[in-house]
N, CA, C and O atoms as a Tinker XYZ file with bonds, in Angstrom:
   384  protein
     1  N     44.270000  -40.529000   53.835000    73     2
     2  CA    44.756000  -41.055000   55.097000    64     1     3
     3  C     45.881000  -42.052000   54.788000    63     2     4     5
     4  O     45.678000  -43.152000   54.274000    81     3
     5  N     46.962000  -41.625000   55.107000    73     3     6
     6  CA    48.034000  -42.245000   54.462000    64     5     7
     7  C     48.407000  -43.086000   55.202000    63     6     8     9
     8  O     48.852000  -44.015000   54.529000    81     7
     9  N     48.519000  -43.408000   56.919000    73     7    10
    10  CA    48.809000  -43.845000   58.264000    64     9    11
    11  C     48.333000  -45.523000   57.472000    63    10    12    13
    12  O     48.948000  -46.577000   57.306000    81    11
    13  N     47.098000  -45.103000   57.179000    73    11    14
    14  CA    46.398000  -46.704000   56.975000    64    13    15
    15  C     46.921000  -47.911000   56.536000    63    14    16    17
    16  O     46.964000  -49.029000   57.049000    81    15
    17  N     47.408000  -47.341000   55.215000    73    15    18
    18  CA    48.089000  -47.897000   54.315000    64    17    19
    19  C     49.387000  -48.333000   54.775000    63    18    20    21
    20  O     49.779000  -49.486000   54.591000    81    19
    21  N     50.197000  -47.281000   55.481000    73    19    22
    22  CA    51.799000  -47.529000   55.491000    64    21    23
    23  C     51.297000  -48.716000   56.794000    63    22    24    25
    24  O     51.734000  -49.863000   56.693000    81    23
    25  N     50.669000  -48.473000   57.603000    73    23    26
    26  CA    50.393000  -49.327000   58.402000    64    25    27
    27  C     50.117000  -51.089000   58.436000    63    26    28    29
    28  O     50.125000  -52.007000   59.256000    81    27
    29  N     49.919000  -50.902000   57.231000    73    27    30
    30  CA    49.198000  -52.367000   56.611000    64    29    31
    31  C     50.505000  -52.996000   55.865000    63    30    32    33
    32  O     50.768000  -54.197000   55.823000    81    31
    33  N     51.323000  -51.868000   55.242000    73    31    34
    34  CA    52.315000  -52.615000   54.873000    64    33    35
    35  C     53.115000  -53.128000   55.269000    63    34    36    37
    36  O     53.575000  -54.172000   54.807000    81    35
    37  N     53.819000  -52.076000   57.002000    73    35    38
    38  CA    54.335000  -52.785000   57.772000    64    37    39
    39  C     54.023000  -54.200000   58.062000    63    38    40    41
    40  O     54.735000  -55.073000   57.566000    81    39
    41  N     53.208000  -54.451000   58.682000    73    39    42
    42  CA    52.398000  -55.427000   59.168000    64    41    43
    43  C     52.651000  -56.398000   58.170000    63    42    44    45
    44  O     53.164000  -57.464000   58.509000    81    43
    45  N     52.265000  -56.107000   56.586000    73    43    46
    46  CA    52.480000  -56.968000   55.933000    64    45    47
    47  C     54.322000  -57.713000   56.239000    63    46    48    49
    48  O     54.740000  -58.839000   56.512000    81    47
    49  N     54.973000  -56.358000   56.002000    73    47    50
    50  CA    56.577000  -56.829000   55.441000    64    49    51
    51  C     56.619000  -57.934000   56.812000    63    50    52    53
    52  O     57.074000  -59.071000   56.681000    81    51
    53  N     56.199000  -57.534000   57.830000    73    51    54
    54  CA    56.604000  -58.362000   59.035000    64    53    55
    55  C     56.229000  -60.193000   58.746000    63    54    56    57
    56  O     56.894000  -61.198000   59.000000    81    55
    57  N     54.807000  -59.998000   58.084000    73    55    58
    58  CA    54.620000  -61.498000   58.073000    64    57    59
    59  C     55.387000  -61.913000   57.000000    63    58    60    61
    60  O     55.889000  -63.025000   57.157000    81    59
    61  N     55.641000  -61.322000   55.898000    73    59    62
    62  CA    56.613000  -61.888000   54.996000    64    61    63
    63  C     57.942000  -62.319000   55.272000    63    62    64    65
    64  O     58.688000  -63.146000   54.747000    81    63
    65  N     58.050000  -61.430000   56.370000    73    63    66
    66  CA    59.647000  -61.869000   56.901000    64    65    67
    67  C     59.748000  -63.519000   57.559000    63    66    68    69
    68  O     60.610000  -64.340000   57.246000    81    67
    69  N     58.446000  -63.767000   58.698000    73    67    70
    70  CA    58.268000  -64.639000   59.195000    64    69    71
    71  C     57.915000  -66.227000   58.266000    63    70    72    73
    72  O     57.977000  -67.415000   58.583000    81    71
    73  N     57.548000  -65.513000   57.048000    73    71    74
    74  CA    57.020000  -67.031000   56.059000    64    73    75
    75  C     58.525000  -67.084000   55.061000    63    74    76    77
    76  O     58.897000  -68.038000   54.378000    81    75
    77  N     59.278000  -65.628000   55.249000    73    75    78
    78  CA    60.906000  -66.322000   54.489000    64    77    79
    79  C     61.347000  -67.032000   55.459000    63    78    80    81
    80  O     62.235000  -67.724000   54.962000    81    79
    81  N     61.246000  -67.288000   56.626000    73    79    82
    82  CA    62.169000  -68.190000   57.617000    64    81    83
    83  C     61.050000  -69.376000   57.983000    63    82    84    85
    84  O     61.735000  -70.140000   58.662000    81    83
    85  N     60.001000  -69.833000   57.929000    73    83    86
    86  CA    59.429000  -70.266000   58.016000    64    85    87
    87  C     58.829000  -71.528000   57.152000    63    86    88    89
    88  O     58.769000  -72.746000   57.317000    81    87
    89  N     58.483000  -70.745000   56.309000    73    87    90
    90  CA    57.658000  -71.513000   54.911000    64    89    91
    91  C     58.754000  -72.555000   54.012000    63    90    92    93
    92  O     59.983000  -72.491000   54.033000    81    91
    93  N     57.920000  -73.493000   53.253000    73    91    94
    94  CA    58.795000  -74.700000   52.822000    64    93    95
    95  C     58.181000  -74.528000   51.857000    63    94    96    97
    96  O     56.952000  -74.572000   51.815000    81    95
    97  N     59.011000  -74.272000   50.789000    73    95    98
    98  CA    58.316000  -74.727000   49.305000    64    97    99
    99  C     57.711000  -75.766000   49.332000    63    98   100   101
   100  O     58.094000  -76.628000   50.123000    81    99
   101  N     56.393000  -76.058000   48.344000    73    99   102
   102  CA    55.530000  -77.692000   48.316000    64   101   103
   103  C     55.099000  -77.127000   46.902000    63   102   104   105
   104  O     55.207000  -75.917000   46.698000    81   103
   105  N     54.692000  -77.835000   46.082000    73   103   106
   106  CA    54.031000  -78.023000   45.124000    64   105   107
   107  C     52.741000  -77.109000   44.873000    63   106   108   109
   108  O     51.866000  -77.153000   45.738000    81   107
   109  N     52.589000  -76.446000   43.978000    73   107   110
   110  CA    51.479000  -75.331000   43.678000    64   109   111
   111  C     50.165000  -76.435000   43.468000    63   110   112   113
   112  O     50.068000  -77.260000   42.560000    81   111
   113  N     49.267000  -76.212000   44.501000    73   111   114
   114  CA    47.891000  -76.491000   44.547000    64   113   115
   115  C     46.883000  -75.319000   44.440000    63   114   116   117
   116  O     46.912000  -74.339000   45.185000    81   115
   117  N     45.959000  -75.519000   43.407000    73   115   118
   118  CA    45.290000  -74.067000   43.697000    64   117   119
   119  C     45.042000  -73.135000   43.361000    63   118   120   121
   120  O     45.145000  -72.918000   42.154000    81   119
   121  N     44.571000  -72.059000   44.280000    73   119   122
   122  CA    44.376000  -70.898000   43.660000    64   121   123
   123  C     46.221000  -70.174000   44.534000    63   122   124   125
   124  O     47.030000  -70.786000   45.231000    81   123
   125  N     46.231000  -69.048000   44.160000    73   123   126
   126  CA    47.329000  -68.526000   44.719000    64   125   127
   127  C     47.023000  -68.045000   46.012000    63   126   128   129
   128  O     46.028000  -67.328000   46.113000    81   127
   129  N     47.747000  -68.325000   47.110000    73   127   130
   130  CA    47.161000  -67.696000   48.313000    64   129   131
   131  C     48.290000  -66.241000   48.782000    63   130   132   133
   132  O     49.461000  -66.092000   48.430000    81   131
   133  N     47.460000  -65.328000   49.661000    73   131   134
   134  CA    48.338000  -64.502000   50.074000    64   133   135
   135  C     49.218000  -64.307000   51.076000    63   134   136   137
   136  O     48.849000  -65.051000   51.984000    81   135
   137  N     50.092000  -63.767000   51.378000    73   135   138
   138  CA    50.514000  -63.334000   53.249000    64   137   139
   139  C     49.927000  -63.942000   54.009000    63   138   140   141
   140  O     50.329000  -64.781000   54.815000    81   139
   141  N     48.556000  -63.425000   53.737000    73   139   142
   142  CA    47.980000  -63.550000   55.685000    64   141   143
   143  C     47.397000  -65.049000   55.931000    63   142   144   145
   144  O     47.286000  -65.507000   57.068000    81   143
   145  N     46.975000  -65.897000   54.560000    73   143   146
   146  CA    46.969000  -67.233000   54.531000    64   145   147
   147  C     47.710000  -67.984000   54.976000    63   146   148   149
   148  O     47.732000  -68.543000   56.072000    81   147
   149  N     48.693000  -68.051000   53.688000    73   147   150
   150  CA    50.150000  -68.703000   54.496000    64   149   151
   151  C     50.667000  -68.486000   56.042000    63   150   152   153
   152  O     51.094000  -69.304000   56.856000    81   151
   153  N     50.488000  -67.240000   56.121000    73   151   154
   154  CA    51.202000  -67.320000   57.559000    64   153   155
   155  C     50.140000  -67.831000   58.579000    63   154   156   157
   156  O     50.601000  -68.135000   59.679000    81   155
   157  N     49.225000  -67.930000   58.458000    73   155   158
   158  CA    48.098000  -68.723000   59.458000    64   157   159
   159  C     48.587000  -70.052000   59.634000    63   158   160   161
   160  O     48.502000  -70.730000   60.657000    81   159
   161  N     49.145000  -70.384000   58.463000    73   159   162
   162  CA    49.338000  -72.124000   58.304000    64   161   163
   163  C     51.026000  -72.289000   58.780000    63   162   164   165
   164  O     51.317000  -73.226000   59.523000    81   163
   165  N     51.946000  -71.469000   58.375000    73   163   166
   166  CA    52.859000  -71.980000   58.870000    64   165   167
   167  C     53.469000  -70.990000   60.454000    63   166   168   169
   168  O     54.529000  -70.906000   61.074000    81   167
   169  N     52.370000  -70.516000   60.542000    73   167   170
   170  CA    52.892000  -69.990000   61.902000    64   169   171
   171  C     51.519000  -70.204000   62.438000    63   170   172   173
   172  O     50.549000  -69.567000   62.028000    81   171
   173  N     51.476000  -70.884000   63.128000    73   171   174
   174  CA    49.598000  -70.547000   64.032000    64   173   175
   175  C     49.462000  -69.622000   65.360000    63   174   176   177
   176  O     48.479000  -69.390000   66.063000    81   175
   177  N     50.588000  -69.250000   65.433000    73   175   178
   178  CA    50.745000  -68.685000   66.710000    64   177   179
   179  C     50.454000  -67.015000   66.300000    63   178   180   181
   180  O     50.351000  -66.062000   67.073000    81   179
   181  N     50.391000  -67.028000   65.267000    73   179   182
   182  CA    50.091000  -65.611000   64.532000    64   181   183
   183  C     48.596000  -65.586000   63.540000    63   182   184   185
   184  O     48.288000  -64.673000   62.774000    81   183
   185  N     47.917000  -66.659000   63.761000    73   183   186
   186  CA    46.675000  -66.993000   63.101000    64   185   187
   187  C     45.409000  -65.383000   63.195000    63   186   188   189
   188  O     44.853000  -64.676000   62.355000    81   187
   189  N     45.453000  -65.438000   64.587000    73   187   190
   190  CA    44.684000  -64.320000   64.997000    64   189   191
   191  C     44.683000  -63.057000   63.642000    63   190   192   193
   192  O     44.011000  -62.648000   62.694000    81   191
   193  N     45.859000  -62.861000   64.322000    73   191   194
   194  CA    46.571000  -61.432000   63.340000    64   193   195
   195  C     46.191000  -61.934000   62.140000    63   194   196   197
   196  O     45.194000  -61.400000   61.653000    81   195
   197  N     46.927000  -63.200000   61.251000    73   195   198
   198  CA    46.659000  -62.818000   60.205000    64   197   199
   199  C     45.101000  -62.837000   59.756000    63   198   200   201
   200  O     44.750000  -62.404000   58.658000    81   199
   201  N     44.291000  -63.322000   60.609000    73   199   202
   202  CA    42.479000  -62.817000   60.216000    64   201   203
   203  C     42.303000  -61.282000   60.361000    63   202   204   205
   204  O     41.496000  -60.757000   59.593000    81   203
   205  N     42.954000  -60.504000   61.245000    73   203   206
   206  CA    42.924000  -59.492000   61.436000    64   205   207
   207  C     43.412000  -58.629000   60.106000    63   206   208   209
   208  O     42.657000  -57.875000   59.493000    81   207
   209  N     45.011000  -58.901000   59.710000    73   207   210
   210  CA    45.063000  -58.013000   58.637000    64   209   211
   211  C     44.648000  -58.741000   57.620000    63   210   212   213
   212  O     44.813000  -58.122000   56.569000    81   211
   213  N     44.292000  -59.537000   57.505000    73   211   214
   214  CA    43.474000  -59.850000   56.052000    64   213   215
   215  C     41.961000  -59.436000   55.769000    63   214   216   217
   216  O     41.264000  -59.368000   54.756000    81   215
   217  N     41.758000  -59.174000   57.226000    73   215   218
   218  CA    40.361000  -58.501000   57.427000    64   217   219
   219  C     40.290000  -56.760000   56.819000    63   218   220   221
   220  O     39.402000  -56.086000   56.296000    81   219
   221  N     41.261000  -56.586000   57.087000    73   219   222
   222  CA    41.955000  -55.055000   56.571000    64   221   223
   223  C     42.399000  -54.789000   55.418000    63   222   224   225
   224  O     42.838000  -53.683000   55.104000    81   223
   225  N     42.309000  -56.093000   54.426000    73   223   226
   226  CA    43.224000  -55.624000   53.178000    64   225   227
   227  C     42.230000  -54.418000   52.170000    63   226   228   229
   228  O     42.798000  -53.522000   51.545000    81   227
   229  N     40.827000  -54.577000   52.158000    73   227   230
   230  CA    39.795000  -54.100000   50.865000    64   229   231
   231  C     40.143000  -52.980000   51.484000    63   230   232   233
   232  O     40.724000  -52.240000   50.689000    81   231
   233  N     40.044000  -52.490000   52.619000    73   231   234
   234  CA    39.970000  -51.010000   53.190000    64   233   235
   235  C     41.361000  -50.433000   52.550000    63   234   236   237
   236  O     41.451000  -49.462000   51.799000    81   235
   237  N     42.405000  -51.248000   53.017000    73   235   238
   238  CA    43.765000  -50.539000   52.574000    64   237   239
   239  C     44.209000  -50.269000   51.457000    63   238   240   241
   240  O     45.110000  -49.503000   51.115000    81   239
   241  N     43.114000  -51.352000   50.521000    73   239   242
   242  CA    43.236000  -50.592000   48.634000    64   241   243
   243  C     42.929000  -49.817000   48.760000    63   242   244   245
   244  O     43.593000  -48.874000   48.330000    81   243
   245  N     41.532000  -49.534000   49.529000    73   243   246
   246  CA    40.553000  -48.396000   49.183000    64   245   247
   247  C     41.100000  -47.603000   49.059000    63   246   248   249
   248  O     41.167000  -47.050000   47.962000    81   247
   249  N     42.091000  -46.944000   50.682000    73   247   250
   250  CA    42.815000  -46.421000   51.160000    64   249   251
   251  C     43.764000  -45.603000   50.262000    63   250   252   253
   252  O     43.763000  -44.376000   50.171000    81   251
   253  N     44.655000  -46.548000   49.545000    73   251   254
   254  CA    45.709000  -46.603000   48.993000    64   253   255
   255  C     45.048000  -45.513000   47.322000    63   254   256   257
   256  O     45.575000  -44.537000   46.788000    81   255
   257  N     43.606000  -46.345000   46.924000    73   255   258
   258  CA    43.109000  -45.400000   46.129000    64   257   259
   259  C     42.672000  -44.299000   46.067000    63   258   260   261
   260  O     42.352000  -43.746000   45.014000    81   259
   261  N     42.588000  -43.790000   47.238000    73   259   262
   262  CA    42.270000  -42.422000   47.571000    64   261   263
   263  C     40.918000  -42.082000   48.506000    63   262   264   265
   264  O     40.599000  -41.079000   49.145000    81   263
   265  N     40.291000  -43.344000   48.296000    73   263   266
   266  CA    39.088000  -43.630000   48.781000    64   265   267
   267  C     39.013000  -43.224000   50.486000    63   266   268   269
   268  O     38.857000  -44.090000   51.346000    81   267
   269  N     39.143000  -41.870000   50.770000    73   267   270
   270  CA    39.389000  -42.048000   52.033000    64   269   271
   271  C     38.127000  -41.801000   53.161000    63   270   272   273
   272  O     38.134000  -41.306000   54.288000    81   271
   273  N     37.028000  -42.393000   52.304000    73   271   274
   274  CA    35.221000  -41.920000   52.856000    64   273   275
   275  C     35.580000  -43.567000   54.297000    63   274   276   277
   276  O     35.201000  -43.565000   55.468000    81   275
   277  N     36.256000  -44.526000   53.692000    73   275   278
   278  CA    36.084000  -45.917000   54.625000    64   277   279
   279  C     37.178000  -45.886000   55.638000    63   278   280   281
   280  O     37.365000  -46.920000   56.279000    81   279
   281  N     38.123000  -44.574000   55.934000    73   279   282
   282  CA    39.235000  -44.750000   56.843000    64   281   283
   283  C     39.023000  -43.375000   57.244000    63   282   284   285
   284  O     38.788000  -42.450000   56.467000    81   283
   285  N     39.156000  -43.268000   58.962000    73   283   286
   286  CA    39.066000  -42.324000   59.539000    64   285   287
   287  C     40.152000  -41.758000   60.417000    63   286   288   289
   288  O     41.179000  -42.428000   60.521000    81   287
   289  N     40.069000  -40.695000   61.017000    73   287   290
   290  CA    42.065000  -40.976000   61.709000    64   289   291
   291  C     42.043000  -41.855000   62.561000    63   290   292   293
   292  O     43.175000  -42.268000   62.812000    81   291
   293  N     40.541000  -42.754000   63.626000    73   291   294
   294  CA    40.577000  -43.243000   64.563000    64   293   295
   295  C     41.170000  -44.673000   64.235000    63   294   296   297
   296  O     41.948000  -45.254000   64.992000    81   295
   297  N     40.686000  -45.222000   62.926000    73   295   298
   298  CA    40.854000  -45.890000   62.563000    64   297   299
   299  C     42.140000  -46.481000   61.875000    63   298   300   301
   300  O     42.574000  -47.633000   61.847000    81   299
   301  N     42.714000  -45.028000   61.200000    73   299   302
   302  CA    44.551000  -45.045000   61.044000    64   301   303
   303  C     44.971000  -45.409000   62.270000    63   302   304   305
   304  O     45.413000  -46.540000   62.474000    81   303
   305  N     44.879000  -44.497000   63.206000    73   303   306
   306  CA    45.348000  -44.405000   64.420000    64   305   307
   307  C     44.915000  -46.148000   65.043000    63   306   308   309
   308  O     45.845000  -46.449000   65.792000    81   307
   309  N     44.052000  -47.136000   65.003000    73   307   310
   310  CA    43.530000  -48.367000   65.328000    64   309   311
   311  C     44.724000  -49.443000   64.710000    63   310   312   313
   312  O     45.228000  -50.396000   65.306000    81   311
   313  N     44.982000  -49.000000   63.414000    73   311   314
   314  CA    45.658000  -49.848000   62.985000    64   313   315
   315  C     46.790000  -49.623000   63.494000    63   314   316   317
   316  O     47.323000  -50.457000   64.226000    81   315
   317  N     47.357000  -48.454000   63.196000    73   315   318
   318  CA    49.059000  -48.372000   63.716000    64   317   319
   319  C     49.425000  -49.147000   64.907000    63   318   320   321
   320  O     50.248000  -50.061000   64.977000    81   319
   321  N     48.689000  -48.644000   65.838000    73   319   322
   322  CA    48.672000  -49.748000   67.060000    64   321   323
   323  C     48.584000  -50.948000   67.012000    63   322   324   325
   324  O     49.385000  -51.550000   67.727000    81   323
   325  N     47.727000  -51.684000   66.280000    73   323   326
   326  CA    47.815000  -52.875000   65.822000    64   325   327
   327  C     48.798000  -54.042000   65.212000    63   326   328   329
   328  O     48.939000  -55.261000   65.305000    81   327
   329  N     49.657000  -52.426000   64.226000    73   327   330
   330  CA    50.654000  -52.912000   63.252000    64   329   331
   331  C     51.814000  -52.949000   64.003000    63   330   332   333
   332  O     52.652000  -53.805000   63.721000    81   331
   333  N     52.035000  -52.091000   65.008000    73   331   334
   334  CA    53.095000  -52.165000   65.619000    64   333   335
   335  C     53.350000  -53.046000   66.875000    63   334   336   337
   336  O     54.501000  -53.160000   67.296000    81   335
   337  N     52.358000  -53.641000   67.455000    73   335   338
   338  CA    52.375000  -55.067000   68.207000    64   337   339
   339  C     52.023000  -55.907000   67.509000    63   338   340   341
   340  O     51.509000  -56.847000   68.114000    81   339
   341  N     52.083000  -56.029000   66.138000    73   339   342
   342  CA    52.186000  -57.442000   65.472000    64   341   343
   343  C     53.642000  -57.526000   65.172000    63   342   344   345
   344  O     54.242000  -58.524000   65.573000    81   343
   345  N     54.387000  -56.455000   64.410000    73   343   346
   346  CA    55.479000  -56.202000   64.001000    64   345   347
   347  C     56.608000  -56.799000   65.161000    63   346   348   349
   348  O     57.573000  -57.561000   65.106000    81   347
   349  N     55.961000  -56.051000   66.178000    73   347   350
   350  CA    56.786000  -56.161000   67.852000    64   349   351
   351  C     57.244000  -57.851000   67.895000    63   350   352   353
   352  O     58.339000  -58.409000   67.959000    81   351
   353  N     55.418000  -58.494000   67.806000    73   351   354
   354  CA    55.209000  -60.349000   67.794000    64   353   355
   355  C     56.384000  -60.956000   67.168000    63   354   356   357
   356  O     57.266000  -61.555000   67.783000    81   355
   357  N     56.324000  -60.701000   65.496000    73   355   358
   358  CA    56.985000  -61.199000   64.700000    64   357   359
   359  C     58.300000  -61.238000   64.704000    63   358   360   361
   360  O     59.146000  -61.935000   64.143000    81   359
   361  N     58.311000  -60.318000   65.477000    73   359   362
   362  CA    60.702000  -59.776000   65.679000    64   361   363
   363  C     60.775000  -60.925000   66.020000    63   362   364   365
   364  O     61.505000  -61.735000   65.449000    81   363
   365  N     59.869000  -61.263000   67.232000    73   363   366
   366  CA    60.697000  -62.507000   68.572000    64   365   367
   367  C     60.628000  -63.924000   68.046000    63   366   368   369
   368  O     60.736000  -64.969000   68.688000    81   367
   369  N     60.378000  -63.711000   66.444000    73   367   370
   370  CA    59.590000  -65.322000   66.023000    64   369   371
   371  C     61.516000  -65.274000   65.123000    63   370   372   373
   372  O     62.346000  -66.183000   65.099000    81   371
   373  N     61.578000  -64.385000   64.747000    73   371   374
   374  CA    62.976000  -64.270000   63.745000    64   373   375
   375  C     63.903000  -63.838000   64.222000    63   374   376   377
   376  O     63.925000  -62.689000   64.661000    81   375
   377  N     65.118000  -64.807000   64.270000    73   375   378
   378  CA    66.660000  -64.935000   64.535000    64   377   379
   379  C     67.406000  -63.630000   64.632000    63   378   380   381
   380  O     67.595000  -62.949000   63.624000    81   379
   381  N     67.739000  -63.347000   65.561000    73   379   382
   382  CA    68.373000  -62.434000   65.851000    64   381   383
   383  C     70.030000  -62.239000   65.203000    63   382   384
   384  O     70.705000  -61.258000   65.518000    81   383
């Protein structure tokens, strides 16, 4: 199920776009955090989402590994929709 995956990445590239215009370098504390962290913190207005696709990431390895017993088309089909009104969100956050 390939939908899953490309789906997740979108979604991803979108929040990455939003934490290059966004995010402020600070000093490495920590463990390393990902995407959907950061963007909780420097965007909160996108907090939701990013629990959402971070909620999605184990599936989308799975996914990505071939593992396709944990993704179904309803569920490709769940995300795309998902990915593409987050994607939609994120345009209106970045400079035209």
């Amino acid at each position: 199920m390939r939908r899953y995956p490309a789906a997740y990445l979108a979604a991803l590239r979108a929040g990455a776009a939003v934490l290059a215009m966004r995010a402020r370098p600070r000093p490495r504390r920590g463990a390393p955090r990902d995407v959907w962290g950061l963007l909780a913190e420097v965007a909160p207005e996108l907090g939701e989402w990013a629990s959402f696709f971070a909620s999605c990431s184990r599936t989308r390895t799975a996914a990505e590994a071939g593992i396709d017993r944990l993704v179904d088309r309803r569920a490709a089909d769940d995300l795309l929709r998902q990915a593409e009104q987050f994607v939609a969100r994120a345009q209106l956050l970045l400079p035209r």
